[in-house]
ZAVOVEX-931262 format. One record per residue (C-alpha): residue in one letter; x, y, z. Coordinates in nm, 4 decimals. Each point is the difference from the previous one (the first is absolute). Last residue first. Example, Ala and Ser with C-alpha at 12.3 -4.5 7.8 and 13.67 -1.06 7.14 Angstrom:
<r residu="S" u="1.3670" v="-0.1060" w="0.7140"/>
<r residu="A" u="-0.1370" v="-0.3440" w="0.0660"/>
end
This chain:
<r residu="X" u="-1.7581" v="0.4305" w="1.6568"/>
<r residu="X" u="0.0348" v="0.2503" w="-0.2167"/>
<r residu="X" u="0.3439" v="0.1963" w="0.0462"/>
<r residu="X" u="0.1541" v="0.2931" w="0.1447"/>
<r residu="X" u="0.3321" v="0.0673" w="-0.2029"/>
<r residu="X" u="0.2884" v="-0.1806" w="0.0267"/>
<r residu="X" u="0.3849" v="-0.0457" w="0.1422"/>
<r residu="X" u="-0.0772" v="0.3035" w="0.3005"/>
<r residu="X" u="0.1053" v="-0.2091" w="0.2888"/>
<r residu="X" u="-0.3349" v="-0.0525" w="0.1237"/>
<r residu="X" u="-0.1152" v="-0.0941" w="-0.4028"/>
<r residu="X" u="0.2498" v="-0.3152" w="0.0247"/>
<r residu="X" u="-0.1758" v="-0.1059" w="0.3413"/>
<r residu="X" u="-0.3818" v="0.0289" w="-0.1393"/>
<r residu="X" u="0.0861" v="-0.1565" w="-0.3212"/>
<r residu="X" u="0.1682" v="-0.3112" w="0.2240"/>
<r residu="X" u="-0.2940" v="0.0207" w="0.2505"/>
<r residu="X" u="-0.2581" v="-0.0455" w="-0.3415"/>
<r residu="X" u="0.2203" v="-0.2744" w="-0.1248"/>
<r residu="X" u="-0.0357" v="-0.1850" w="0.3279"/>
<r residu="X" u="0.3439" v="-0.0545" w="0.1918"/>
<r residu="X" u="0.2606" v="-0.2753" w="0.0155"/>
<r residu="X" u="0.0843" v="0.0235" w="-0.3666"/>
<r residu="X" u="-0.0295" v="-0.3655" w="-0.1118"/>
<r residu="X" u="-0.2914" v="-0.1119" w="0.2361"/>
<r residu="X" u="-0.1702" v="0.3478" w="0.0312"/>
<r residu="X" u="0.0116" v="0.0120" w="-0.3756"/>
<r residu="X" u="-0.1806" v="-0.3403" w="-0.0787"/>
<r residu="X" u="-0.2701" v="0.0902" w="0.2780"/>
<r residu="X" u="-0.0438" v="0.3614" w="-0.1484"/>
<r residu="X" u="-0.0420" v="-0.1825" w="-0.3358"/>
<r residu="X" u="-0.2429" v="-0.2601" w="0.1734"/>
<r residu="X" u="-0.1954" v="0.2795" w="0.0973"/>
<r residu="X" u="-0.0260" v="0.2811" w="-0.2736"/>
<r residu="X" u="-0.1680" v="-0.3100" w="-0.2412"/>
<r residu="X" u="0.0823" v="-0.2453" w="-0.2880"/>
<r residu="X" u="0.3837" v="0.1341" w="-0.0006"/>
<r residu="X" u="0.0594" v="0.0137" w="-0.4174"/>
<r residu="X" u="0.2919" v="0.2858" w="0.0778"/>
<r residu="X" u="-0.2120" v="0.2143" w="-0.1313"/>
<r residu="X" u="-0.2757" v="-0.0851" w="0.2076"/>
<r residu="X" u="0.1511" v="0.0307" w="0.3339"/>
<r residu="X" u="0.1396" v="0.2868" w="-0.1182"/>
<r residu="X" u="-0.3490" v="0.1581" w="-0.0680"/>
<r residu="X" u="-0.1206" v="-0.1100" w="0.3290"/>
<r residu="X" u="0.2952" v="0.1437" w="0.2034"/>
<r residu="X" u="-0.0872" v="0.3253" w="-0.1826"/>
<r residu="X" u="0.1909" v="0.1437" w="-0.2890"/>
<r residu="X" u="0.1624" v="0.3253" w="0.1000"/>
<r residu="X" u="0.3010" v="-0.0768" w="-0.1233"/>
<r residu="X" u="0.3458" v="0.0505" w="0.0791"/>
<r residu="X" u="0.0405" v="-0.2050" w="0.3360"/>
<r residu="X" u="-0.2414" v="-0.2863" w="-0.0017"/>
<r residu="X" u="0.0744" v="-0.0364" w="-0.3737"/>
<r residu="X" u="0.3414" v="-0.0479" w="0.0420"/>
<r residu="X" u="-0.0557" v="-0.2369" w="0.3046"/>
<r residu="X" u="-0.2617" v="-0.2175" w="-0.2814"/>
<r residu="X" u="0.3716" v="-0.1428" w="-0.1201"/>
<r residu="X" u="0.1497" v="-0.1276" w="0.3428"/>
<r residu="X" u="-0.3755" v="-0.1564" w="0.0384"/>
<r residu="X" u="-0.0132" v="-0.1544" w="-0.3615"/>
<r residu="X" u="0.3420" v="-0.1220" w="0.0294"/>
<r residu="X" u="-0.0727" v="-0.1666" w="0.3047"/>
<r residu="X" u="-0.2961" v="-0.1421" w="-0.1590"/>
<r residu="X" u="0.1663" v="-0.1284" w="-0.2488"/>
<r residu="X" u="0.2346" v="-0.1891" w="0.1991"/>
<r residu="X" u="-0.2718" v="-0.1963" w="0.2022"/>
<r residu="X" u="-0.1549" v="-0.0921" w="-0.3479"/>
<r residu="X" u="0.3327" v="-0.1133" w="-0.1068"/>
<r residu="X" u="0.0843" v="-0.2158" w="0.3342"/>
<r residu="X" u="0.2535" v="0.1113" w="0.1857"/>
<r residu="X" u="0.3788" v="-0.1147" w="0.0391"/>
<r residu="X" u="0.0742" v="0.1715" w="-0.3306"/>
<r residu="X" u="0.2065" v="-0.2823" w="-0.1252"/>
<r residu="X" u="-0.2210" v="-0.3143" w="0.1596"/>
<r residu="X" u="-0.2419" v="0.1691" w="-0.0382"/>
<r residu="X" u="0.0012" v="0.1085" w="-0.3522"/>
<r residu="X" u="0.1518" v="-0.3477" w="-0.0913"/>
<r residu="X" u="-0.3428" v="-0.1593" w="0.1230"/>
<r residu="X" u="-0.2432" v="0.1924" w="-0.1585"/>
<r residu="X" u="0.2018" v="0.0480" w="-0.3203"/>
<r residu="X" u="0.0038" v="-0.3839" w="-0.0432"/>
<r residu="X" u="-0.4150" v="-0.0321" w="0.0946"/>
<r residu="X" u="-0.0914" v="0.3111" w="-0.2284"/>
<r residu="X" u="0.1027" v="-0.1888" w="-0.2961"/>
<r residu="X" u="0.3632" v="0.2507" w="-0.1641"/>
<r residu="X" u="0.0250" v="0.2160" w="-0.2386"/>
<r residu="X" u="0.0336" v="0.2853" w="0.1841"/>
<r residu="X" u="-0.3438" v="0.2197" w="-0.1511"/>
<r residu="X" u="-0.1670" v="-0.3148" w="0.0463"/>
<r residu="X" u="0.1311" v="-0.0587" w="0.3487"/>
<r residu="X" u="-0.0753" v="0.3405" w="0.0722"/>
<r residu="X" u="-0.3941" v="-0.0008" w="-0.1372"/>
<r residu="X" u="0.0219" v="-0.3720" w="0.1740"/>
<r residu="X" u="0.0854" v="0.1340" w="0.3577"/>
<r residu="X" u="-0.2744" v="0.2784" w="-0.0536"/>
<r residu="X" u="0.1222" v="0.3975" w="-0.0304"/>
<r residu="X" u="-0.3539" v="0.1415" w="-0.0958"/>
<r residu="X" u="0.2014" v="0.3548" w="-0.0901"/>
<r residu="X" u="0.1246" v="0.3153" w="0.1941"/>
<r residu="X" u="0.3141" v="-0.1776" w="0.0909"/>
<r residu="X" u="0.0788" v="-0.0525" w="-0.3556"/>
<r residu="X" u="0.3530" v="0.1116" w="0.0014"/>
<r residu="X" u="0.0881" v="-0.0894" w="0.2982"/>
<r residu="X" u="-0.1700" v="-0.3807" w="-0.0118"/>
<r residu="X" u="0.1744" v="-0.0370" w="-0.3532"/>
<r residu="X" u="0.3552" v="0.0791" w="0.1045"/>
<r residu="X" u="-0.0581" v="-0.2241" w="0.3494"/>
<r residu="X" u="-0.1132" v="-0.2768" w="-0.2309"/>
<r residu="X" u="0.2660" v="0.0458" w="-0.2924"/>
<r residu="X" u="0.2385" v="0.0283" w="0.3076"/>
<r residu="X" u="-0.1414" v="-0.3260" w="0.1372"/>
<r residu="X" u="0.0870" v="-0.1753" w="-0.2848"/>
<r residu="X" u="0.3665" v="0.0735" w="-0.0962"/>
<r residu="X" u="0.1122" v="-0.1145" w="0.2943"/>
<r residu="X" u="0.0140" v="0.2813" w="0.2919"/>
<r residu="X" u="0.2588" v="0.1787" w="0.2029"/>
<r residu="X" u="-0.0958" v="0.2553" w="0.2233"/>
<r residu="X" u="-0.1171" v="0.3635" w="-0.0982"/>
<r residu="X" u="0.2153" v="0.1957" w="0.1582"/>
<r residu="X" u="-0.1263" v="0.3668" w="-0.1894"/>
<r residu="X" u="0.3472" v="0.0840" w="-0.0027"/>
<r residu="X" u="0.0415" v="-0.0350" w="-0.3694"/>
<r residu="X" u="-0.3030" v="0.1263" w="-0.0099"/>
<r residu="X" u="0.0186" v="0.3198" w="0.1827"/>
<r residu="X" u="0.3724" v="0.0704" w="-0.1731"/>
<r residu="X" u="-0.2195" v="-0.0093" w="-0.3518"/>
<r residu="X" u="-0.2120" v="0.2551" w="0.1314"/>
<r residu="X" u="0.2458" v="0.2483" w="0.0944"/>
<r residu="X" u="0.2445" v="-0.0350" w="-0.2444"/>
<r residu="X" u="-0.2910" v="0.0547" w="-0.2800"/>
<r residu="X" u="-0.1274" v="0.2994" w="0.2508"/>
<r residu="X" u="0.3516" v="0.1477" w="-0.0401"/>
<r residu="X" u="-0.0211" v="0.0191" w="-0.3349"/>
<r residu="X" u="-0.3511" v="0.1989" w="-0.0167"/>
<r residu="X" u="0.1717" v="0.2138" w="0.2648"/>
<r residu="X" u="0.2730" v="0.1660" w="-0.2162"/>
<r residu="X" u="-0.2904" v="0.1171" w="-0.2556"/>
<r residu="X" u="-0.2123" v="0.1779" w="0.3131"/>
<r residu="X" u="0.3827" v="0.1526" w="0.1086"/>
<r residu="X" u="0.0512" v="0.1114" w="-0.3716"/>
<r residu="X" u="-0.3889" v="0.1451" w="0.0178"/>
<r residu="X" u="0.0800" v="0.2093" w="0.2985"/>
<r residu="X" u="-0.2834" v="0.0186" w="0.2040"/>
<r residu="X" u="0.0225" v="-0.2822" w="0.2649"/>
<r residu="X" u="-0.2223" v="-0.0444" w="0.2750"/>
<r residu="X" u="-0.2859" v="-0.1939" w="-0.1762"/>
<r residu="X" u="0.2290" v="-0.2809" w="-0.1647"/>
<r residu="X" u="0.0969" v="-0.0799" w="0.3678"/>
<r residu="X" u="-0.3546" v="-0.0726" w="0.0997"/>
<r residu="X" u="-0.0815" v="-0.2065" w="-0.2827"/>
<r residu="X" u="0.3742" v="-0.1518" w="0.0819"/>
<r residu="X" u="-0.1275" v="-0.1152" w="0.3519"/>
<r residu="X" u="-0.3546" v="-0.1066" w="-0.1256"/>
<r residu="X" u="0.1634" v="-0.2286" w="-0.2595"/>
<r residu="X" u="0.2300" v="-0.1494" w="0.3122"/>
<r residu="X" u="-0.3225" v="-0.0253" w="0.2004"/>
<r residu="X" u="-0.2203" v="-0.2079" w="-0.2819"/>
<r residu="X" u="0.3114" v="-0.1985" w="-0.0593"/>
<r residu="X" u="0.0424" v="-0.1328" w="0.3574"/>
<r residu="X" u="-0.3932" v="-0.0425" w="-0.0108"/>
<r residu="X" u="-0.0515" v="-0.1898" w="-0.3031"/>
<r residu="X" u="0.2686" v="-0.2448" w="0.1349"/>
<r residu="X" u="0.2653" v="-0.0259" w="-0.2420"/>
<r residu="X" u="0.0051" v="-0.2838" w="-0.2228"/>
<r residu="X" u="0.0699" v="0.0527" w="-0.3688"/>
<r residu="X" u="-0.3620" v="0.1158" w="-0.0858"/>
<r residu="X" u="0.0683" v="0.2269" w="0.3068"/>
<r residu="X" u="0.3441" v="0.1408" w="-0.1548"/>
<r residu="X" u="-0.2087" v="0.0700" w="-0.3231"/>
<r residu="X" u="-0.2586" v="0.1916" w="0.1320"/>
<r residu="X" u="0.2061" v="0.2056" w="0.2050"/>
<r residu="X" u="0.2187" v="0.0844" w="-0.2746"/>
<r residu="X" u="-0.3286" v="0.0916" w="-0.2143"/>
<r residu="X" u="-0.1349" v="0.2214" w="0.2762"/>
<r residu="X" u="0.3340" v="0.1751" w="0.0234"/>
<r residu="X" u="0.0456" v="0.0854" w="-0.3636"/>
<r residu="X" u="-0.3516" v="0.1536" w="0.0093"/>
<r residu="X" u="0.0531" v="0.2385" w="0.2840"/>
<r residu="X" u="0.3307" v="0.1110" w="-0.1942"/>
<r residu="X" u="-0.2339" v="0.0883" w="-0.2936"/>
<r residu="X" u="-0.2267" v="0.1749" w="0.2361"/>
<r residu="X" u="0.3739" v="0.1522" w="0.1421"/>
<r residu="X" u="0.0869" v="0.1124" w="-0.3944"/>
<r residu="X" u="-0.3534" v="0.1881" w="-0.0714"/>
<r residu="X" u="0.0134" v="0.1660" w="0.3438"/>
<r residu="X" u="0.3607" v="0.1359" w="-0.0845"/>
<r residu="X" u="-0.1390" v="0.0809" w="-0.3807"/>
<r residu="X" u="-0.3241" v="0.1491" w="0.1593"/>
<r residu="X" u="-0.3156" v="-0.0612" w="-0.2728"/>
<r residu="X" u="0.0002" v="-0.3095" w="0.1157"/>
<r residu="X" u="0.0582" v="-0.3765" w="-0.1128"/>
<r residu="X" u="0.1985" v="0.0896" w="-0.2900"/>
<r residu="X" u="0.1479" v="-0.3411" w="-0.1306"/>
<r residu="X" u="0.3802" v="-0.0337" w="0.0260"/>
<r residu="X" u="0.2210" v="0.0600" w="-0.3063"/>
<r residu="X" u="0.1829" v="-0.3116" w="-0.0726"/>
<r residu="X" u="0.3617" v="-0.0483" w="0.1234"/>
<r residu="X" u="-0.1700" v="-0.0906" w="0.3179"/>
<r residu="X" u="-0.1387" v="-0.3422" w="-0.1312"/>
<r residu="X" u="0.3809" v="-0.0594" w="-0.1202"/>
<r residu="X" u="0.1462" v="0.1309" w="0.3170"/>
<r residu="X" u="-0.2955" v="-0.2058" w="0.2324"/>
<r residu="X" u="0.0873" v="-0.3226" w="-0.1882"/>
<r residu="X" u="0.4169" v="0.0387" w="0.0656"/>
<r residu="X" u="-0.1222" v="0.0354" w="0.3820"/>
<r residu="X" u="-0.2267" v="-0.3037" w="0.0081"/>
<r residu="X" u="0.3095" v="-0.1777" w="-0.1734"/>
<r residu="X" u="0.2175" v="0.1316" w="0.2675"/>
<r residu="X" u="-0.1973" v="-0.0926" w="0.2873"/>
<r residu="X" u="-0.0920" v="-0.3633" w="-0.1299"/>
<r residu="X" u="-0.2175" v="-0.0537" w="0.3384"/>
<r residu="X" u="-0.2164" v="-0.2777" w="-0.2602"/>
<r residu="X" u="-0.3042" v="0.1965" w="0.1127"/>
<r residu="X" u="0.1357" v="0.3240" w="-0.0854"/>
<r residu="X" u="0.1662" v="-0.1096" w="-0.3266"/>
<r residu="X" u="-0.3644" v="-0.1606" w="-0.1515"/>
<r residu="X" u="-0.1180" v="0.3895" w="0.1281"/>
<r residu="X" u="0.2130" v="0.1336" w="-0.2075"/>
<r residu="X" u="-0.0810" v="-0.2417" w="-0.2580"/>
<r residu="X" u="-0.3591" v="0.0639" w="0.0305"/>
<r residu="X" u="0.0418" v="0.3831" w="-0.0646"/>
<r residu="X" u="0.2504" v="-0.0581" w="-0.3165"/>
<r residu="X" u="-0.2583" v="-0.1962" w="-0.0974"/>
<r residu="X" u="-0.2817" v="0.2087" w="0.0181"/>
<r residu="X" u="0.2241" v="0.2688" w="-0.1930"/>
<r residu="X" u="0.0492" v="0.3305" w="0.1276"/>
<r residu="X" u="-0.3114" v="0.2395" w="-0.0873"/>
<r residu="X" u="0.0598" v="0.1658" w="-0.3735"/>
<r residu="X" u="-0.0325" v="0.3612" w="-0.0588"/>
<r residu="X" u="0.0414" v="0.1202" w="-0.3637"/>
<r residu="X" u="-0.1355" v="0.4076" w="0.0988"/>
<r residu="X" u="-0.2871" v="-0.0365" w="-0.2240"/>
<r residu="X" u="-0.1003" v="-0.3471" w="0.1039"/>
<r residu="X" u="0.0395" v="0.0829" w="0.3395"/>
<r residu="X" u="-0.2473" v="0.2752" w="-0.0036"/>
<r residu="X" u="-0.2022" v="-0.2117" w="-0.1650"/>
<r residu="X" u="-0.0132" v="-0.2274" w="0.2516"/>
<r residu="X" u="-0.0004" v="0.2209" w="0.2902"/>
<r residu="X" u="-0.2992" v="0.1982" w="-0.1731"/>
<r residu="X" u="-0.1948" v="-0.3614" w="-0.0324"/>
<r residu="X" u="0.0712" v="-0.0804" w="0.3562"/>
<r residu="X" u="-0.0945" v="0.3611" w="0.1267"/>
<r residu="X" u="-0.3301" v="-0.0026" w="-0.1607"/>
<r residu="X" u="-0.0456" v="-0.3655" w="0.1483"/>
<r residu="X" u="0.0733" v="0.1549" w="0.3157"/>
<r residu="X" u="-0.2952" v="0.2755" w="-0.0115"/>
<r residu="X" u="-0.2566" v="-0.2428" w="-0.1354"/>
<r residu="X" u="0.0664" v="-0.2141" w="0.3035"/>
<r residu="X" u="-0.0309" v="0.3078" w="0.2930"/>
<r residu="X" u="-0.3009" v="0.1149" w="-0.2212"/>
<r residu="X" u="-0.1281" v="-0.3479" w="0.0669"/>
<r residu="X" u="0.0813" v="0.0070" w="0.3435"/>
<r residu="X" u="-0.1624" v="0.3356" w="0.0248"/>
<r residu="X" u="-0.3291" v="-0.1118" w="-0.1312"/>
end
């Protein structure tokens, strides 16, 4: 009963926000403007990114709370997820952009001067794009770095050698081959690196279980996940939550 007091209460709010903005001729930024920020991001076109942000920041930003300075850093928070998102869809490790993003989150939180909360936005774009141009991603062909784009971005997902080759363009047979002998692994034995370095962020700021994780990340069961992580990491997941929370990096989790 309270959840669905809890919904009727926000749809109220959605239709008010409308209309309010319909009185007062507010428009949201563009879509477009929005994915061709984040088009400069992933290219590391700093100045481009930066000529995007003045033209989406010309605009009048969206309230987000009734607090202007609280309004301006949940927009801020906003920015930063998108320029995260778009430096991992152009390569970064989840994880290295995951702890920049939770660096500026952080930063965006101490400031109180709305000039200073503007000022950072730009920074961020420097920031970000500086990650992945020294990301040190080694050289590829043109193939693998569809692959390795399409394994991080669908990590989550079935990822089958033919799903990838399909995806590639390429039989399964020809990519298997040129991925190893580029990569120097096989692809399954590369994904599941990258599903281990990427289930660490959920080890340490979640308090999904080893089970759960082991499931998102499409594990068939806790053990051979802890067996997969041990071999990569050098530890088991649950000592690696267990050491980060000792130094004060988490919460007490589920186990």
């Amino acid at each position: 009963m309270q959840n669905q007091s809890m919904k009727s209460a926000i749809i109220q709010q959605y239709f008010e926000t409308r209309l309010k903005n319909k009185q007062n001729f507010f428009v949201h930024p563009s879509y477009a403007l929005e994915q061709q920020l984040m088009d400069c991001i992933g290219r590391g076109a700093e100045e481009d990114a930066k000529a995007v942000l003045d033209q989406i920041n010309a605009s009048e930003r969206a309230k987000l709370a009734d607090d202007p300075v609280r309004s301006l850093k949940n927009s801020l928070i906003c920015s930063c997820t998108l320029f995260t998102r778009s430096i991992i869809k152009a390569g970064v490790l989840p994880e290295d952009a995951f702890n920049l993003s939770d660096v500026y989150i952080r930063q965006i939180e101490k400031l109180s001067s709305p000039a200073d909360i503007s000022a950072l936005e730009y920074e961020m774009v420097s920031s970000f794009i500086d990650t992945l141009k020294s990301a040190n991603r080694p050289y590829y062909n043109n193939i693998i770095n569809k692959a390795i784009t399409y394994i991080n971005q669908e990590i989550f997902q079935d990822l089958s050698l033919e799903t990838i080759a399909g995806h590639v363009g390429v039989t399964p047979s020809y990519l298997s081959k040129v991925f190893k002998e580029s990569v120097g692994v096989t692809i399954s034995e590369f994904i599941n690196r990258r599903r281990v370095e990427e289930s660490k962020y959920f080890l340490l700021h979640s308090k999904l279980s080893l089970s759960d994780i082991a499931h998102l990340f499409g594990y068939c069961n806790q053990s051979y996940y802890t067996l997969l992580f041990k071999k990569y990491i050098g530890v088991t997941p649950k000592h690696f939550r267990n050491i980060q929370a000792s130094e004060g990096l988490n919460e007490t989790f589920a186990t």
